[in-house]
N, C-alpha and C positions, 0 to 999 in steps of 0.2 A: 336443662330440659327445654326444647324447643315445640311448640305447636303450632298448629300450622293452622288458615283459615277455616279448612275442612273439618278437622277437628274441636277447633272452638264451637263450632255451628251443628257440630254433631248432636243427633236428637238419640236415645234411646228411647225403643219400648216396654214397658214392664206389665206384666199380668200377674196380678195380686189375688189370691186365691184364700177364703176361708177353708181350712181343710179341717174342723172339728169345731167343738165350741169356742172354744180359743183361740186355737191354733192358726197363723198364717203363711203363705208362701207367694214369695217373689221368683220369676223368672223372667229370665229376659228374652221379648221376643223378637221376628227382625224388622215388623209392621205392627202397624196398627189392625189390618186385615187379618193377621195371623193370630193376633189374640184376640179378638171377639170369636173368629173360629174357636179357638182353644181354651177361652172361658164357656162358649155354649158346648162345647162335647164335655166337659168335666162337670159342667150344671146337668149335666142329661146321664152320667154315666154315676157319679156318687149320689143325685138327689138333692144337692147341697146350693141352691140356687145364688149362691153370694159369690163373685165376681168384680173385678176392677179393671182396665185398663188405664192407663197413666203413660203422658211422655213424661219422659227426663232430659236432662243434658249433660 
C-alpha cells in the first residue's frame, strides 16, 4: 500500500448527531461549512439541539 502526500494530509469532516437519548450518529461530511449547515437543520427539524462537528484525518 502506497500513499501519497495528499492523502497523508487528508482532513475529514464528521457530524456527530445525538439522535435520541442514547443514541448517536456519525456522518461524514465534505466541509466543515456543510456540517454546521446540517447540524442546524437537524437541531431545527427533530427539536433535539445536540450537535458536533469534528475534523479527522
Amino acid at each position: 500500500m502506497f500513499l501519497t502526500v495528499m492523502n497523508a494530509q487528508a482532513e475529514s469532516f464528521w457530524l456527530i448527531l445525538q439522535n435520541s437519548t442514547y443514541g448517536i450518529e456519525k456522518i461524514e461530511m465534505k466541509n466543515m461549512s456543510q456540517c454546521e449547515e446540517q447540524g442546524m437543520q437537524y437541531t431545527k427539524s427533530s427539536g433535539i439541539p445536540r450537535y458536533l462537528c469534528l475534523i479527522g484525518k
